[in-house]
N, CA, C and O atoms as a Tripos MOL2 file, in Angstrom:
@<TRIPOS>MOLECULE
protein
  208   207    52     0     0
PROTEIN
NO_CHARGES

@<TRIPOS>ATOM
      1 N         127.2630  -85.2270  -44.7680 N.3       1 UNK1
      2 CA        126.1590  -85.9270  -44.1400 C.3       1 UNK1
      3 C         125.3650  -84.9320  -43.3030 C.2       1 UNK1
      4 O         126.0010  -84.0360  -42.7480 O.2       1 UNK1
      5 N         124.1820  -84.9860  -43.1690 N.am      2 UNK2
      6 CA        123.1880  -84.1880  -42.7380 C.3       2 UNK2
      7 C         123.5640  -84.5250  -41.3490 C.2       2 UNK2
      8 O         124.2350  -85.5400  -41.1640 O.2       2 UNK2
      9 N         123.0390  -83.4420  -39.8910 N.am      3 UNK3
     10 CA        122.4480  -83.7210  -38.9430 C.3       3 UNK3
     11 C         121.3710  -84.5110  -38.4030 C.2       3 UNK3
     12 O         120.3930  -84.5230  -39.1520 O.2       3 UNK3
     13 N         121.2410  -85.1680  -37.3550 N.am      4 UNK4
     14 CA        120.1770  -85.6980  -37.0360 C.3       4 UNK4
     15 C         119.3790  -84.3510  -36.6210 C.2       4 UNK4
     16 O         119.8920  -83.2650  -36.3510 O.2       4 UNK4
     17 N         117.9360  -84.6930  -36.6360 N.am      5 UNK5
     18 CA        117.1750  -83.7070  -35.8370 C.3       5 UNK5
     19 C         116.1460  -84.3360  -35.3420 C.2       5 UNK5
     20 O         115.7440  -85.3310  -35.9470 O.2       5 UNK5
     21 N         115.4840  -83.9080  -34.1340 N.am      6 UNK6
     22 CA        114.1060  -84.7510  -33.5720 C.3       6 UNK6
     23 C         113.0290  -85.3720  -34.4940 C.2       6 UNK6
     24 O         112.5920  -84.8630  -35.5260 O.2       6 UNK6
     25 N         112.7720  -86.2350  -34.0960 N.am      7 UNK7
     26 CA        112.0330  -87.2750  -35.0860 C.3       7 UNK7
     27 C         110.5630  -86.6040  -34.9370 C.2       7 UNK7
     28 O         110.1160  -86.9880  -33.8550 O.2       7 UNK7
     29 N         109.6330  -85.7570  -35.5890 N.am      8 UNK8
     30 CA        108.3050  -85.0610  -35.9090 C.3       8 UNK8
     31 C         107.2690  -86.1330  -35.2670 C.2       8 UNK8
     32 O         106.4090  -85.6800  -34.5110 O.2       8 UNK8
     33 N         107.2910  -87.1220  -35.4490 N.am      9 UNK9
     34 CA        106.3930  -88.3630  -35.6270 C.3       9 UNK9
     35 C         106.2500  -88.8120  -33.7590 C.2       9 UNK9
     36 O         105.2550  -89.3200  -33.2430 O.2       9 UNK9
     37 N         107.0890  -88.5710  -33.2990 N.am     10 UNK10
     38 CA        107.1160  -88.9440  -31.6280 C.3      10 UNK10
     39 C         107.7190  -87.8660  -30.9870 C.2      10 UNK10
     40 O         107.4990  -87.8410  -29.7760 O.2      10 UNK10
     41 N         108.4710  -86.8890  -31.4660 N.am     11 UNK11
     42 CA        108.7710  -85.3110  -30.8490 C.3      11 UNK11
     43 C         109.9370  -85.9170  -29.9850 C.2      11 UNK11
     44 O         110.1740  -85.3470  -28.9200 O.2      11 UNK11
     45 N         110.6760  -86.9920  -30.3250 N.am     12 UNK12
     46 CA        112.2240  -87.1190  -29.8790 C.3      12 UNK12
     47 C         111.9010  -87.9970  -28.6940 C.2      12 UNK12
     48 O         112.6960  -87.7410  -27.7900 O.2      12 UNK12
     49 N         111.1030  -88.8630  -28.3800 N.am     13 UNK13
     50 CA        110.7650  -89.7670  -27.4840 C.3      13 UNK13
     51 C         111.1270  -91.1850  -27.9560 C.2      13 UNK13
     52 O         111.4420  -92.1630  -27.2780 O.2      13 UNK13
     53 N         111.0090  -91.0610  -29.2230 N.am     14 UNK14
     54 CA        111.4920  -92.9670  -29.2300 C.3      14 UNK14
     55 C         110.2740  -93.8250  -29.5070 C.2      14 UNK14
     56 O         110.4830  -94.8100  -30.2150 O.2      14 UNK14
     57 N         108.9740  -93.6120  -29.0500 N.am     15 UNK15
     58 CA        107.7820  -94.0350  -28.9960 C.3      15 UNK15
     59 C         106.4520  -93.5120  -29.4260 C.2      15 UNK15
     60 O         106.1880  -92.3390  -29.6910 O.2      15 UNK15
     61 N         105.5630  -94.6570  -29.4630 N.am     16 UNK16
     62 CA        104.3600  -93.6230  -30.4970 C.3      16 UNK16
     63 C         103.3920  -94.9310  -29.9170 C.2      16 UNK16
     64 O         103.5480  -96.1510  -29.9660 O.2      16 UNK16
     65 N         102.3480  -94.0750  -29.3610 N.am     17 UNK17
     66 CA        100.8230  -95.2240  -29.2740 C.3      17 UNK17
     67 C         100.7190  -95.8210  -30.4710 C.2      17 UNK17
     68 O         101.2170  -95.1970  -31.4090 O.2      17 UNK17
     69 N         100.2550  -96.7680  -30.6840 N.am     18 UNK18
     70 CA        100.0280  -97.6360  -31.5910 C.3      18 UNK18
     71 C          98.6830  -98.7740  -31.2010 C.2      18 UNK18
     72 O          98.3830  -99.3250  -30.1420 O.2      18 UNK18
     73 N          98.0980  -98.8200  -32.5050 N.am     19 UNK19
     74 CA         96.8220  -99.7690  -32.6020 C.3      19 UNK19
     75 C          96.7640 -101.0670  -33.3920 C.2      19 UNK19
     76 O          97.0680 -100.8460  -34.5650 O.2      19 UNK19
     77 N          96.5390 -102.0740  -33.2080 N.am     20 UNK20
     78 CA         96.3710 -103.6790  -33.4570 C.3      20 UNK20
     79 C          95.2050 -104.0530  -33.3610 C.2      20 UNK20
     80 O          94.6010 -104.3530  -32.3320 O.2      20 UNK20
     81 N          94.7680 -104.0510  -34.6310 N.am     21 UNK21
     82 CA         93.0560 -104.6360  -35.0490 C.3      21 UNK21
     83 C          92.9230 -106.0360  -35.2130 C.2      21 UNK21
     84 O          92.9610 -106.2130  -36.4310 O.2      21 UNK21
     85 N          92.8290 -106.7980  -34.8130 N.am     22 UNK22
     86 CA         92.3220 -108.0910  -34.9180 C.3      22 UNK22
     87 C          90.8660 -108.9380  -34.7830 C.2      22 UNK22
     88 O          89.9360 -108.3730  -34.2070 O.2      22 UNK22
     89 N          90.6900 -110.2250  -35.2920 N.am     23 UNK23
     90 CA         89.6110 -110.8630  -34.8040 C.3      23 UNK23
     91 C          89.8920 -112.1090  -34.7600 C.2      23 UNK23
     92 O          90.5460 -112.7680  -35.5690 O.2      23 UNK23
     93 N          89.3150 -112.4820  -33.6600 N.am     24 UNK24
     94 CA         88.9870 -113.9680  -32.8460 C.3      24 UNK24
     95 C          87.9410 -114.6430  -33.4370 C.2      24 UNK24
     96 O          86.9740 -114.1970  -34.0550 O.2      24 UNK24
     97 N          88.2190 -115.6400  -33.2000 N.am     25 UNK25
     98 CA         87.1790 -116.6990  -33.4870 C.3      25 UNK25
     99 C          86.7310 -117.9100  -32.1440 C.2      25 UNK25
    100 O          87.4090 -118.9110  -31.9130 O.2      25 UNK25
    101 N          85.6080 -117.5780  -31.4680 N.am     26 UNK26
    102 CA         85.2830 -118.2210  -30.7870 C.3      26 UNK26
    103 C          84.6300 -119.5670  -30.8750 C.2      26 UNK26
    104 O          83.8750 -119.9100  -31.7840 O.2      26 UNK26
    105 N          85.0390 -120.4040  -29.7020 N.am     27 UNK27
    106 CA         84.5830 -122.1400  -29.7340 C.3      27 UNK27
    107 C          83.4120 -122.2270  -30.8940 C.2      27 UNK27
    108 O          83.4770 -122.8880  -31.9310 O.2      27 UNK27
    109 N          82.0950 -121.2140  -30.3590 N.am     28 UNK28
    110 CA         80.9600 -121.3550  -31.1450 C.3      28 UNK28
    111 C          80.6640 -121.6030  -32.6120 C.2      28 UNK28
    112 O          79.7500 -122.2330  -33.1450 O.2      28 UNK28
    113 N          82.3110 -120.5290  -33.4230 N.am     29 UNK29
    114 CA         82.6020 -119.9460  -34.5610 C.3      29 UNK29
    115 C          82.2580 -118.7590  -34.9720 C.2      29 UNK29
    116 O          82.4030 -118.3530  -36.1250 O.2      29 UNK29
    117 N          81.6240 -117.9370  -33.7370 N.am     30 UNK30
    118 CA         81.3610 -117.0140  -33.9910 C.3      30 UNK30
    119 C          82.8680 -115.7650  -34.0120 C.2      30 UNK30
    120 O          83.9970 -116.1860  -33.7580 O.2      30 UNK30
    121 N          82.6190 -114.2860  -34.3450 N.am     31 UNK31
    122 CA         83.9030 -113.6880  -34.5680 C.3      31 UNK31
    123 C          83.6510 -112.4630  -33.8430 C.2      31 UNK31
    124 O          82.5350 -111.9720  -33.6740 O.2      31 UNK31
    125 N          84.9060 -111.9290  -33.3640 N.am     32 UNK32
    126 CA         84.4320 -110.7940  -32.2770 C.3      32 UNK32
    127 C          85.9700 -110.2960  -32.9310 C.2      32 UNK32
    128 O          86.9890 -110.9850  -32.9820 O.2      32 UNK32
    129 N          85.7590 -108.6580  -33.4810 N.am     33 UNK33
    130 CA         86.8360 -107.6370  -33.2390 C.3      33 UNK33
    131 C          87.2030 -107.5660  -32.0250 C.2      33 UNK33
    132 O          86.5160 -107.6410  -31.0070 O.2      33 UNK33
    133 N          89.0170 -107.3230  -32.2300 N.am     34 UNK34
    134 CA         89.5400 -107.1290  -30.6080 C.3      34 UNK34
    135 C          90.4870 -105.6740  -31.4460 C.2      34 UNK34
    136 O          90.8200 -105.6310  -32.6300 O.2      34 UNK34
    137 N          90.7270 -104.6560  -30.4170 N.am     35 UNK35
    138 CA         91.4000 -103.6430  -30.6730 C.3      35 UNK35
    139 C          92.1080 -103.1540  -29.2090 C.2      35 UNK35
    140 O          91.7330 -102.6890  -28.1320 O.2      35 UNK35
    141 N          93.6880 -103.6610  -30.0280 N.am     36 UNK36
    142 CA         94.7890 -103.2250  -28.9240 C.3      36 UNK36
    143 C          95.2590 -102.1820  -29.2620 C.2      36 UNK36
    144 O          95.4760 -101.8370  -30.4230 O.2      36 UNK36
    145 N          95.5250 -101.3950  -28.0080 N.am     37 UNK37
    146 CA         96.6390 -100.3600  -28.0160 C.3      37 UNK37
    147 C          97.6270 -100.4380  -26.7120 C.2      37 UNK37
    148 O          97.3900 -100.6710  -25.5270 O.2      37 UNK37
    149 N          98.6800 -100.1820  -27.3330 N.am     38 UNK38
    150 CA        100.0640 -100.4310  -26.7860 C.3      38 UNK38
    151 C         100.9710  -98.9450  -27.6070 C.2      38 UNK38
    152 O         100.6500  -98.2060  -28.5370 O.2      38 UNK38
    153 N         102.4610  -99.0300  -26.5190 N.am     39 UNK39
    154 CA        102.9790  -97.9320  -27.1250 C.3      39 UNK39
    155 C         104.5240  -98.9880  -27.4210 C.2      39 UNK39
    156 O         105.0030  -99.9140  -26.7650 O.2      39 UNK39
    157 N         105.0440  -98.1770  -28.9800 N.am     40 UNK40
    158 CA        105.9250  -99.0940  -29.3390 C.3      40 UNK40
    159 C         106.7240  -98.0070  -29.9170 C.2      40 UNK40
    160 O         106.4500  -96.8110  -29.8270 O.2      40 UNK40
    161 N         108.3900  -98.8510  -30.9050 N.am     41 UNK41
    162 CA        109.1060  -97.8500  -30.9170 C.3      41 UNK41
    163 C         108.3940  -97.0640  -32.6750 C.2      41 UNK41
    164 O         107.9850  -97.6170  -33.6960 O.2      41 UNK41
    165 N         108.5310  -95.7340  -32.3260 N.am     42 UNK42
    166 CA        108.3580  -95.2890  -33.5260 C.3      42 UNK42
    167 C         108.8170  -95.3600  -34.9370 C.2      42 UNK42
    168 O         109.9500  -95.0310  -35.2890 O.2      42 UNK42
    169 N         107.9300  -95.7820  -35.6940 N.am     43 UNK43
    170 CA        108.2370  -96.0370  -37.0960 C.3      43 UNK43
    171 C         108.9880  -95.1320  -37.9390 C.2      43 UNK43
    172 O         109.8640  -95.4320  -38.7490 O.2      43 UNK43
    173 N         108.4290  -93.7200  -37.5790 N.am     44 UNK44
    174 CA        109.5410  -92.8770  -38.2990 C.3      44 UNK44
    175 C         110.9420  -92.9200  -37.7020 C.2      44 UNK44
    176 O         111.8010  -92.5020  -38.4780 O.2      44 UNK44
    177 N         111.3180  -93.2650  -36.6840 N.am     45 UNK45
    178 CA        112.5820  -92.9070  -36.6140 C.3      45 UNK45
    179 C         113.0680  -94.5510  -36.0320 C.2      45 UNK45
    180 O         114.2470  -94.4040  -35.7110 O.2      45 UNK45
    181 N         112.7680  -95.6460  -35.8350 N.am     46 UNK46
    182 CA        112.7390  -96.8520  -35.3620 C.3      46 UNK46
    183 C         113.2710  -96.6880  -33.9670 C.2      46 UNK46
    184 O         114.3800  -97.1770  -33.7500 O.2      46 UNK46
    185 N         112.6790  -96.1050  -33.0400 N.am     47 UNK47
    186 CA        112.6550  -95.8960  -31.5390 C.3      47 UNK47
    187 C         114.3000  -95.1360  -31.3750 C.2      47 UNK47
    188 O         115.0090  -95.4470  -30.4190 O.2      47 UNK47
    189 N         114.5940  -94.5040  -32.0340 N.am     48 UNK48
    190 CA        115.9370  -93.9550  -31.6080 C.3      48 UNK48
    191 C         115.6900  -92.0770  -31.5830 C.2      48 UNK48
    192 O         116.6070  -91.4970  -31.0030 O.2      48 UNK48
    193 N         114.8140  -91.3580  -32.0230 N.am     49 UNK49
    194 CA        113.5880  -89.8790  -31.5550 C.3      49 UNK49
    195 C         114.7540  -89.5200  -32.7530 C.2      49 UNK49
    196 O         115.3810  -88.5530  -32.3210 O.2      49 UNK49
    197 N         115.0780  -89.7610  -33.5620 N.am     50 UNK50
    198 CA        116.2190  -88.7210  -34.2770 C.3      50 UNK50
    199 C         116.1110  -89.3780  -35.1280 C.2      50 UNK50
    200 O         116.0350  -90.6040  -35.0550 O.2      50 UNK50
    201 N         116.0670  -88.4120  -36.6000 N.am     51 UNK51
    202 CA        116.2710  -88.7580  -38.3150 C.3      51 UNK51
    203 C         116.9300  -87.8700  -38.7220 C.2      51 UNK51
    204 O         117.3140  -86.9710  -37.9740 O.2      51 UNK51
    205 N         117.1950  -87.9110  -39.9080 N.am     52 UNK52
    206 CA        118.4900  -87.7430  -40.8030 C.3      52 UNK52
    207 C         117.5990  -87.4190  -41.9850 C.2      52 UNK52
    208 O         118.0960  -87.1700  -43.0840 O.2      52 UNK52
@<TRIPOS>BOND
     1     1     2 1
     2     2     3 1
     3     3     4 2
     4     3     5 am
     5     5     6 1
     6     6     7 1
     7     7     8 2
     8     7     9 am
     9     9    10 1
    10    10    11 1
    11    11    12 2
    12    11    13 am
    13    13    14 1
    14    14    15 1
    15    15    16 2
    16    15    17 am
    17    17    18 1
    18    18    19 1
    19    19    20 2
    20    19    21 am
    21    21    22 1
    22    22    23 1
    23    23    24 2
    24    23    25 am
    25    25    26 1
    26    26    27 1
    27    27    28 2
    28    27    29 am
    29    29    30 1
    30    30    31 1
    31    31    32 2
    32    31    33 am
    33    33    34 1
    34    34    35 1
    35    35    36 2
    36    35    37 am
    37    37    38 1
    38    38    39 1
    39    39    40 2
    40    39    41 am
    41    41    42 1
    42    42    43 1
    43    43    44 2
    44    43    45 am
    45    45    46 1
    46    46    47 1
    47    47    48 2
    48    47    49 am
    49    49    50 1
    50    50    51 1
    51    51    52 2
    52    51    53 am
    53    53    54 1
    54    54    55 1
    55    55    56 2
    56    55    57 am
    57    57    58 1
    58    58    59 1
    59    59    60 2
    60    59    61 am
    61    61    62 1
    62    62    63 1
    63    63    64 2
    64    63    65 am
    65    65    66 1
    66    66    67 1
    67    67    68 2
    68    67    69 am
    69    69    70 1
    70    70    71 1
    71    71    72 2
    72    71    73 am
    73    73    74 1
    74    74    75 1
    75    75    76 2
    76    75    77 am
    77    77    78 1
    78    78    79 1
    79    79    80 2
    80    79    81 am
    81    81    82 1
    82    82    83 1
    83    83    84 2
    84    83    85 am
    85    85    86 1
    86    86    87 1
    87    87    88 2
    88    87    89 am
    89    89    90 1
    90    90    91 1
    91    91    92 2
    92    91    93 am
    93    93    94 1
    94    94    95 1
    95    95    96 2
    96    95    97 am
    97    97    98 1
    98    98    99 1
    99    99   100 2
   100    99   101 am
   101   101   102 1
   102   102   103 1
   103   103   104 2
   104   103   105 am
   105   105   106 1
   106   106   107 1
   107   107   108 2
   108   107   109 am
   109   109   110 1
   110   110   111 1
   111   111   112 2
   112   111   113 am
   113   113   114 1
   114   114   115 1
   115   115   116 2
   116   115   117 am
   117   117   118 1
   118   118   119 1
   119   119   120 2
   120   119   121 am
   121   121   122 1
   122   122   123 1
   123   123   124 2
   124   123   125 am
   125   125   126 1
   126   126   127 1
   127   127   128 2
   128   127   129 am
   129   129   130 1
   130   130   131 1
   131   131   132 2
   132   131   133 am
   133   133   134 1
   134   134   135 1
   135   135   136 2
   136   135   137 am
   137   137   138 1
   138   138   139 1
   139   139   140 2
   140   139   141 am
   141   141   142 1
   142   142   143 1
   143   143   144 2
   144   143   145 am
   145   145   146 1
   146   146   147 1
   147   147   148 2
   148   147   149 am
   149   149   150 1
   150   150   151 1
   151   151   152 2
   152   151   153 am
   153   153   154 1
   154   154   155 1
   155   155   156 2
   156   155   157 am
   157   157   158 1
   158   158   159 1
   159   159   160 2
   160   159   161 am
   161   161   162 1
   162   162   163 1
   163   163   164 2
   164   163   165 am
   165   165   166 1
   166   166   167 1
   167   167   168 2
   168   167   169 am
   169   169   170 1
   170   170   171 1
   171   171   172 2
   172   171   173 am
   173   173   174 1
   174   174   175 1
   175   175   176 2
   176   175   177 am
   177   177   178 1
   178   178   179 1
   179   179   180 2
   180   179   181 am
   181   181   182 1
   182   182   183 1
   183   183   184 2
   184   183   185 am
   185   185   186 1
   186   186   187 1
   187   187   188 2
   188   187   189 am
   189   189   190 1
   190   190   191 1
   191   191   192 2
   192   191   193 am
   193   193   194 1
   194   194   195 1
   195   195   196 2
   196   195   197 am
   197   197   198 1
   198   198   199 1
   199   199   200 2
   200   199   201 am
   201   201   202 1
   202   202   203 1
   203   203   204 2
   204   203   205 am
   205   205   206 1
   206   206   207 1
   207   207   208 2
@<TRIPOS>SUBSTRUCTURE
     1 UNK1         2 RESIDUE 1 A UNK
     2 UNK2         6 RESIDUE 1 A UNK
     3 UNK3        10 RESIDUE 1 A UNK
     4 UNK4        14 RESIDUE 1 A UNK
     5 UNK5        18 RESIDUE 1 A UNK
     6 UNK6        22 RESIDUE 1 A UNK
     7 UNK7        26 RESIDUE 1 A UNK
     8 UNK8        30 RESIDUE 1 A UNK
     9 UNK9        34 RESIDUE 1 A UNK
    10 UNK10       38 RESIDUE 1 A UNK
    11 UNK11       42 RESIDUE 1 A UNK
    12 UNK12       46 RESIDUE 1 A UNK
    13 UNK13       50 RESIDUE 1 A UNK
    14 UNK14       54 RESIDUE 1 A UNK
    15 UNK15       58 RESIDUE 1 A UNK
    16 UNK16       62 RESIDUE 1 A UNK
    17 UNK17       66 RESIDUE 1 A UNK
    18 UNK18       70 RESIDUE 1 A UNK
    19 UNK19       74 RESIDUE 1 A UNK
    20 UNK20       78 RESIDUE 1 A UNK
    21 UNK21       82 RESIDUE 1 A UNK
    22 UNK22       86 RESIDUE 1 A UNK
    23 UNK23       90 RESIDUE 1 A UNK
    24 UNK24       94 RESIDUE 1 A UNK
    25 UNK25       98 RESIDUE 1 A UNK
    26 UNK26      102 RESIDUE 1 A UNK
    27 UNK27      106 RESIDUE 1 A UNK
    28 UNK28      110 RESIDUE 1 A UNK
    29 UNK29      114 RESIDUE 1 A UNK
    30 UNK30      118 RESIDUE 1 A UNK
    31 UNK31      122 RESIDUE 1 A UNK
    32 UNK32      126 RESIDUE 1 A UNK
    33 UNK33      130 RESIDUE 1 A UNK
    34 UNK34      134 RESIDUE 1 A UNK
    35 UNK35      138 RESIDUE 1 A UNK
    36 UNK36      142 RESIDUE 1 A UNK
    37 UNK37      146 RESIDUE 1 A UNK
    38 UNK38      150 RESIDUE 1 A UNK
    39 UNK39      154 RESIDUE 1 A UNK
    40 UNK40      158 RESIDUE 1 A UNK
    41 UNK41      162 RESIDUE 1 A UNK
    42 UNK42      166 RESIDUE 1 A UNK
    43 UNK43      170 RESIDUE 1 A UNK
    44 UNK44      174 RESIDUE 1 A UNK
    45 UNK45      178 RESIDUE 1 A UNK
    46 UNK46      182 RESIDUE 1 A UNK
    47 UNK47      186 RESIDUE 1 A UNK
    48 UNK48      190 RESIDUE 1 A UNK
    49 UNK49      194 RESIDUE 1 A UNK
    50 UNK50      198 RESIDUE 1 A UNK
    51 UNK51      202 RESIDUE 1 A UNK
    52 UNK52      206 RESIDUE 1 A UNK
């Protein structure tokens, strides 16, 4: 079995900014883009900074 080594994708932190595009729909019916950013666990390594 291989070693783990630091996860490239978050540099062994566990976490990675991340973006969430969405749109609303207001009373009127009109539609407005909303764009979140938040930091979550990283996808390459699923928040644990180490892959295999």
């Amino acid at each position: 079995m291989s070693q783990p080594t630091t996860c490239s994708k978050c540099n062994g932190s566990g976490v990675t900014g991340q973006v969430r595009y969405t749109v609303i729909t207001k009373p009127d019916g009109s539609q407005e883009p909303v764009t979140e950013t938040f930091t979550g666990p990283c996808s390459g390594c699923n928040g644990s900074g180490r892959t295999y």
